[in-house]
C-alpha positions, 0 to 999 in steps of 0.5 A: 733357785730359792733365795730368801729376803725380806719385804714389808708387809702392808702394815709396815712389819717385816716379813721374812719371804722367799724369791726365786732369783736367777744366778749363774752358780752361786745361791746368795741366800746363805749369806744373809743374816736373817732373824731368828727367835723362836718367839711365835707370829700367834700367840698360843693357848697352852703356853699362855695357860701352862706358863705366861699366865702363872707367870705374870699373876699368882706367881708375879703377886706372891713375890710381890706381896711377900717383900718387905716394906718399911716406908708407907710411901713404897706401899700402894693400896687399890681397895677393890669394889665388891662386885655382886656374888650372882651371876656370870660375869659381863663385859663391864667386868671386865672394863672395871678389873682390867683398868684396876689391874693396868694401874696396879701393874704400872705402880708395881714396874715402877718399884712399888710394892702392890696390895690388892685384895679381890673382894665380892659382896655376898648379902642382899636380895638378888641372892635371897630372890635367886634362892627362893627361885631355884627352891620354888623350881625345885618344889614344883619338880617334887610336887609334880613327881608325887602328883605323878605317883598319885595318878599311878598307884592303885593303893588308897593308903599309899595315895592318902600318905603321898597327898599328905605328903603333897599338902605338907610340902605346899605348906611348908615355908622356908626359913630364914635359917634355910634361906642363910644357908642356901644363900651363902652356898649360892654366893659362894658357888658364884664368887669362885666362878667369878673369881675363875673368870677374872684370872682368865683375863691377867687380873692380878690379886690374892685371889686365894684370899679375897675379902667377902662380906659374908665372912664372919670376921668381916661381919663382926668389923661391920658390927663394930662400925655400926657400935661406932655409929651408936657411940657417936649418937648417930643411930636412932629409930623412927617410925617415919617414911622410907623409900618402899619396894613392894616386890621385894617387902623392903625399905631402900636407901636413896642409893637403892633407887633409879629414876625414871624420866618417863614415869606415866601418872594419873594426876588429879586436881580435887576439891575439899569443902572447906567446913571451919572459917577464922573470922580473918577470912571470913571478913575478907571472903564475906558471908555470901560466898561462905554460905554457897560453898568454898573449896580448897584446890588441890593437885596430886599424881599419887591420888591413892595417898588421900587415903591417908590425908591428914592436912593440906599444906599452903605457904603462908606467905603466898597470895591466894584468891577464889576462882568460880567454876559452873560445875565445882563452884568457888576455888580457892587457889595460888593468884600465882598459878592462875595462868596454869589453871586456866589451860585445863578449867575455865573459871571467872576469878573473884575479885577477892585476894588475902595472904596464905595465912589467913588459911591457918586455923580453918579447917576442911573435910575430905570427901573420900574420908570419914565427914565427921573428921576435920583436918587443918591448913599448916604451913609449909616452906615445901610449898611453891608455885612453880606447879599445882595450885598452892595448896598441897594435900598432905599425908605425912605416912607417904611423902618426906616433906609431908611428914616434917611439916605435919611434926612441927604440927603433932601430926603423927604419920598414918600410912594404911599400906601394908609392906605389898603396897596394898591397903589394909584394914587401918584404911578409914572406915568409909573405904573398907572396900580398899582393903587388899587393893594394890596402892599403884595399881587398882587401889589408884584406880578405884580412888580416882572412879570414887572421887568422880562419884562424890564430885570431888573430882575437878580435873583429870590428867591421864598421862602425866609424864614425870621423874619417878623413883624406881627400885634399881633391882626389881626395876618397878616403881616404889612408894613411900610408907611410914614404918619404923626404921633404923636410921643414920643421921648424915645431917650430922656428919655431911658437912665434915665429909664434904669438906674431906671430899673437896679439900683431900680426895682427888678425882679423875675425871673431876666432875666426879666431885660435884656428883658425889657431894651432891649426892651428900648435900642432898641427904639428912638421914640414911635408912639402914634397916631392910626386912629380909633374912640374908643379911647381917642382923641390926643388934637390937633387942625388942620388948615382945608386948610393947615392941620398944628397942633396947638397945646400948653399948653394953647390948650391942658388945655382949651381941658382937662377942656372941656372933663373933664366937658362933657367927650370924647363923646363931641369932637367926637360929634363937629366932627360929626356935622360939625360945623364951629365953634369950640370955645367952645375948644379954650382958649379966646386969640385963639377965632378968630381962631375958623372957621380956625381950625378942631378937630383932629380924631387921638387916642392914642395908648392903650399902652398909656391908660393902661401905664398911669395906675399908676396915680390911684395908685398916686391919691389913695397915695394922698387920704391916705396922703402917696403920699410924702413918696412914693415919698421918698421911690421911687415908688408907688406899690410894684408889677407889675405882669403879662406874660411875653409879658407884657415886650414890652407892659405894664410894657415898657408903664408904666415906659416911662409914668412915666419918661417922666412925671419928671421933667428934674433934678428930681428923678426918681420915678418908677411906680413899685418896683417888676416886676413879670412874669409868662410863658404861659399855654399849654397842658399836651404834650406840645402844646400851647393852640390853640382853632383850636386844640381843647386843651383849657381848661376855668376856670369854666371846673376846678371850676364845671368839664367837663365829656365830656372832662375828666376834673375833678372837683376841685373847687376854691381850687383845681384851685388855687392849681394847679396855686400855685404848677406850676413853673409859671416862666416858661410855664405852662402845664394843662390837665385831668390828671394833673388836676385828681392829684390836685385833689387828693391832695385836697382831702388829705388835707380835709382829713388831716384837719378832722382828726385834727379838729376831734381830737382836737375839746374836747380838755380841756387842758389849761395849757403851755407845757415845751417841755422838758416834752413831748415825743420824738415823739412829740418833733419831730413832733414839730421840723419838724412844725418849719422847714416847717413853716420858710420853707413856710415863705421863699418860699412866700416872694421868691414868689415860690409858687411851693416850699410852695405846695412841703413843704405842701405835704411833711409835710401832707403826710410823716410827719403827715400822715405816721408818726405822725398820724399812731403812734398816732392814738392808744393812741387818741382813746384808752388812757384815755380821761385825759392820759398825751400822749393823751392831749400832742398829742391834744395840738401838734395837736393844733400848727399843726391845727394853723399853717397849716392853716396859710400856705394854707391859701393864696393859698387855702382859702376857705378849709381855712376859712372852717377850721378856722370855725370848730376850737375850739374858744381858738385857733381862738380867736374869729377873723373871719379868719385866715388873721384877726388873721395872720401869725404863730398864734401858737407863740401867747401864746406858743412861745417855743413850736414850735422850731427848736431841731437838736439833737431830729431829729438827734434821731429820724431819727435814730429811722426811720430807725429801723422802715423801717427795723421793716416795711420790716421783717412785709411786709415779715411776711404778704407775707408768711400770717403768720400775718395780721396785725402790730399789731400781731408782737413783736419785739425783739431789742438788748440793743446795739441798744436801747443804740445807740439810744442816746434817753430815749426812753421807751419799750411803745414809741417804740411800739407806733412808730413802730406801733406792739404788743410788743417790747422787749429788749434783753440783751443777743442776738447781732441781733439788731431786730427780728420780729416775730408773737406775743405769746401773745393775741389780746386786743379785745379793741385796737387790740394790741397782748399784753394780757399776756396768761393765765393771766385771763384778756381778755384786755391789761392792758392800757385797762383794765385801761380805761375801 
């Protein structure tokens, strides 16, 4: 007949089974008390979908955000990072929301009330690029169907009407009206696909009211802040040079830009003749050489720049000399870079050395420019002489130190490139031939070949490898071109916003400090003008014949108000239209000026949108009547948290527009508390995820699993787990195989929860438990739940998410799995239903249940919430989740329950040990076929060893721990154990080797008492 029993699987978790067991005339099988729960071995997508989800995220939210809260300290904030509106999500996403979503869960089982508001960012060029592209697509597609109408039509009239037709949609080009619109549809279509994705994954927030930079109510705070900015005198405009991307025609910030350590440069050693000598020098170089000729050496790796040479810059402070060369003759060079010199020329070095000063006041000629012009030697503190030849070609439209050194000279900046990188018809006379030439490309190209024909070439480096700037969007290289820009003085605010970093902001991990201040340290000015139209506009008005701003306090709020009433769309619309008139956007003292002046087309920077982020966060505050006491406190949200790029981006942004916002002597209030910052995924060998490579991996391959890609499917959970149990500080890896462990553990964790669950859910115990009273192996198991428990605690508030899966894995597998359950797992199915071991076992399980549930919760909420469903009511007390009833609910009614006993785990790791060596006499035992099963053992243990123990511990307990047939303790033998096959009978009931022989029963007597 069927009798049904347990064993242990190979991870360690309890199964139910069923074994054919021989017996006369009784089936067993009905008297055991087996699990039962209804909580399932998988999970299952309609209940997650229909059910679990709601209830842990929109449903858990609502009541969350809808409590009342008085004390700030009860309040926590997480600001979100917008994510960029373009495009499916990808697996760094993920890592991001659910890391957010972890430390906002734990803040809310822990009592606090959660605010956390989804936010995207909507403007910039990659939406206005995917515009023009999807517009570009489908004017081909129209294009080609009149070409198609053309070719079949026999009517010439018709065919003269479809090519005009053809000739009108080929010339048309789109507005920036056009591009707005479409812009904002495309960015909307892609926040609610993302928005969709990101509650696929558990990710709690108001999603149905998320902030978005688009908003014309966002827009008008960022307006605001911008008035602050001009308020505070830290706007102005300058025609000076910018970071430059020529595929896209637009300025960059500094946090625009990605570099490239393995840049290829030509890099051009040139001479200038040298046509005006002070009497300084000339006394010192004396007339002989003058009259055969004397150059400036000069080293560059952008040699398309000497289009715009104004001056060469030396250190007057340097000591130079002349150096003699057969084919270029004399030199004038560095005395320090000598020894680099002589490694690409050979030259004889001149006995003469004079001091850098000595350069001033003489003048040169460029042998590519026009050579009726003279250009002078300034000094420069930018100057070293660690490369080059100490004196540095300078052209102060294309390079920051050149054109600070040329302003301290009057040299005003001249840059002959137009805003596509190629030269235009301001070039110099002498290369009109330049005009239309791409500066990076074949305008390089053409300045080297023109050098080596005036023999102003003395030297040739082909493949110069250097760190460059790159545009981080289009991926390509950028040049620096003088224009006039909109600019903010960081140099003003910079110091007061480092110290704010340093004394009141913490970071985790803290070598997140050094990276941001640095990025500060390193910054004066911040360009905040781009010239593209899906933006928000800079406000500023330009006088239409001489192109001076005009711009006030009074301009920029009449600006505001407009925008405010009719949203951007009206300011690129008066634009359009071409009106004369601009009244509407003048104040009434200005209305005379309103044929004179023209709406700007500048935007601002995107780092300034998505920087002015924290004004949500200050409206929200205010609403809640707690904006005074987090001014008080110092900061708005508690945490800021994104990759680590975000240090020269949206944390850098953040902090300036929220400094530069204070008043000159107030205190500083900070956006953020806490910065956070996670690494980036790669493959399981290493390699960032490319998709040219093919080694991405999205998130709905984790969620639903991808067969073609052996990637397996392990849910929500399973994605948040693997999120939780990577060291997020630094890159992440992800591939099949480490996605298959995940899932592995998932699945332990079921396994773990159904077996609780099972064996809890007919519990009738109701009365408190003194710990004293309970068994050794219990008081254990109990001691071990304290210490994982303040183990988790500690690593959520570290934020090492990593170190609460490492405790969660110990405790399910070696705590319970291998110790607890495979000793107890005799009397839970074979004691009697009321046995004081079985109820005591019930009621420990009940602190594991609630506790364990507590722990996982944050990071794997739907098992959680599943869990929680399937839990008797007196543990759930009828709250709804685990997050309604909060942390640690076991110390709710029991608090001396679960506690910490140093001597009881000193005891019992004793007794641990006996059972590695009682575990290894039974391996060899099975090896030799002599046993099948722990259970056909006994085990004879010295009375010493027993006394060493320091435990009352029974001959009963020790043959439940050990998991054997008998244990027996000898007085008379000083081996501490024996193990060996049992002489006794097997219990056809609980399969024990414990029925005395010949003592005419056929069950043990723990059975015959059950049964």
């Amino acid at each position: 007949m069927l009798r049904t029993a347990v064993r242990s699987s190979r991870n360690g978790v309890i199964k139910p089974f069923f074994a054919r067991y021989n017996s006369t005339n009784l089936d067993y099988s009905k008297t055991i008390i087996l699990p039962q729960t209804s909580f399932n071995n998988r999970s299952d997508d309609t209940l997650i979908n229909d059910k679990l989800l709601p209830q842990t995220t929109k449903k858990l939210y609502d009541w969350n955000i809808n409590r009342k809260c008085a004390d700030i300290n009860d309040l926590f904030i997480f600001h979100d990072g917008p994510p960029y509106a373009n495009g499916d999500l990808h697996i760094g996403h993920a890592l991001n929301k659910v890391l957010k979503d972890i430390i906002n869960r734990f803040q809310l089982i822990q009592g606090k009330k959660v605010h956390y508001v989804p936010g995207w960012d909507c403007h910039g060029l990659p939406i206005e690029l995917k515009t023009l592209e999807k517009l570009s697509k489908e004017r081909k597609e129209q294009e080609k169907l009149i070409k198609k109408e053309i070719k079949k039509s026999k009517d010439e009239s018709l065919k003269l009407e479809l090519k005009k037709k053809l000739d009108l949609l080929k010339s048309t080009k789109l507005s920036s009206t056009d591009i707005i619109k479409l812009s904002t549809e495309h960015a909307m279509n892609t926040q609610k696909s993302q928005s969709e994705q990101f509650q696929q994954m558990a990710i709690m927030g108001d999603f149905e009211n998320p902030y978005l930079t688009l908003e014309n109510s966002y827009i008008v705070d960022q307006l605001r802040i911008f008035k602050k900015f001009f308020d505070n005198g830290l706007v102005h405009r300058q025609e000076k040079p910018v970071y430059w991307g020529c595929e896209n025609s637009t300025a960059l910030a500094e946090g625009e830009l990605e570099y490239n350590h393995q840049h290829e440069s030509k890099a051009a050693y040139v001479k200038f003749p040298i046509v005006q000598i002070n009497e300084k020098l000339r006394g010192i170089i004396g007339d002989k050489i003058i009259n055969e000729g004397i150059s400036a050496l000069i080293w560059t790796s952008t040699p398309w720049t000497l289009a715009a040479n104004l001056a060469i810059s030396i250190n007057e402070k340097f000591n130079y000399t002349i150096i003699f060369n057969e084919k270029f003759g004399n030199l004038i060079v560095a005395v320090d870079l000598l020894p680099e010199l002589e490694k690409i020329i050979e030259f004889e070095k001149l006995e003469i050395e004079f001091t850098g000063d000595k350069l001033l006041n003489c003048g040169y000629k460029s042998l590519v420019l026009n050579n009726d012009k003279t250009y002078p030697f300034i000094h420069g503190d930018h100057v070293t002489s660690t490369a080059g030849t100490g004196l540095v070609h300078t052209a102060p439209g294309h390079g920051h130190d050149d054109y600070l050194v040329c302003l301290k000279n009057n040299i005003k900046p001249y840059s002959p490139v137009d805003k596509f990188g190629k030269y235009t018809n301001e070039i110099d006379e002498n290369l009109k031939d330049f005009i239309g030439l791409k500066v990076l490309t074949d305008g390089n190209l053409k300045m080297i070949k023109l050098l080596e024909d005036v023999k102003g070439l003395v030297f040739l480096n082909e493949k110069y490898i250097h760190s460059y700037p790159y545009d981080w969007r289009s991926k390509k290289p950028i040049i620096i071109r003088a224009t006039p820009q909109w600019f903010i003085d960081v140099s003003k605010i910079k110091d007061k916003t480092i110290n704010a970093l340093t004394e009141n902001v913490n970071f985790h991990p803290k070598r997140g400090l050094n990276r941001l201040t640095s990025f500060i340290k390193n910054r004066n000015e911040w360009c905040i003008s781009r010239q593209r139209s899906w933006g928000v506009p800079i406000p500023v008005l330009y006088h239409r014949e001489t192109g001076e701003p005009l711009l006030n306090d009074e301009i920029i709020e009449k600006i505001i108000s407009i925008i405010e009433k009719d949203n951007i769309l009206a300011w690129f619309e008066q634009i359009e239209n071409g009106e004369i008139s601009i009244s509407k956007w003048l104040p009434e003292k200005y209305q005379h000026l309103s044929n004179d002046y023209i709406l700007g087309t500048d935007t601002m920077d995107v780092w300034f949108d998505s920087g002015s982020s924290w004004k949500t966060i200050e409206r929200y505050l205010n609403e809640e009547g707690l904006l005074n006491d987090a001014k008080k406190r110092g900061y708005y949200s508690d945490i800021y948290l994104e990759g680590s790029d975000q240090h020269r981006g949206w944390f850098q942004s953040s902090v300036l527009t929220k400094v530069g916002t204070l008043e000159e002597n107030s205190e500083v209030i900070m956006p953020y508390k806490n910065i956070i910052t996670h690494g980036f995924t790669l493959d399981e060998k290493g390699e960032k995820m490319s998709k040219s490579i093919g080694n991405t991996i999205l998130p709905f391959q984790i969620l639903n699993g991808d067969k073609n890609n052996n990637i397996p499917k392990i849910g929500i959970d399973g994605l948040r787990l693997w999120v939780a149990q990577s060291d997020y500080t630094n890159d992440i890896n992800v591939g099949p195989t480490i996605l298959k462990h995940v899932g592995d553990n998932i699945k332990k964790l079921r396994f773990t929860f159904k077996f609780l669950l099972g064996n809890i859910s007919g519990s009738s115990f109701e009365n408190d438990i003194d710990v004293s009273s309970l068994p050794l192996l219990e008081r254990y198991i109990l001691s071990r739940l304290n210490c994982f428990e303040k183990e988790c605690f500690e690593a959520y508030n570290e934020h090492s998410y990593y170190k609460v899966v490492k405790s969660i894995n110990q405790f399910v597998n070696v705590e319970l799995s291998s110790i607890y359950f495979d000793i107890r797992k005799d009397a839970l199915y074979t004691d009697s239903i009321d046995s004081e071991k079985r109820q005591f076992s019930i009621k420990v399980m009940e602190e594991i249940t609630k506790i364990l549930v507590s722990v996982v919760s944050p990071i794997t909420p739907i098992i959680a919430q599943e869990v929680w469903d399937n839990m008797p009511s007196k543990l759930t007390l009828g709250e709804p989740t685990s997050f309604h009833a909060g942390w640690k609910v076991s110390n709710d009614n029991n608090e001396k329950l679960v506690k910490y006993d140093e001597q009881i785990e000193i005891q019992f790791k004793e007794i641990l040990k006996l059972k590695e060596i009682i575990n290894l006499q039974i391996a060899n035992l099975r090896s030799q076929r002599i046993i099948g099963s722990s259970l056909e053992t006994e085990v004879h243990i010295s009375s010493k060893t027993i006394e060493q123990l320091q435990s009352k511990i029974g001959k009963s307990d020790l043959e439940d721990i050990f998991v054997v047939g008998r244990v027996i303790i000898d007085e008379n033998t000083d081996d501490e154990i024996i193990v060996s096959k049992s002489t006794y009978h097997k219990c056809p009931r609980c399969w024990k080797h414990s029925v005395e022989p010949d003592s005419g029963h056929e069950l043990c007597h723990r059975c015959q008492s059950c049964v």
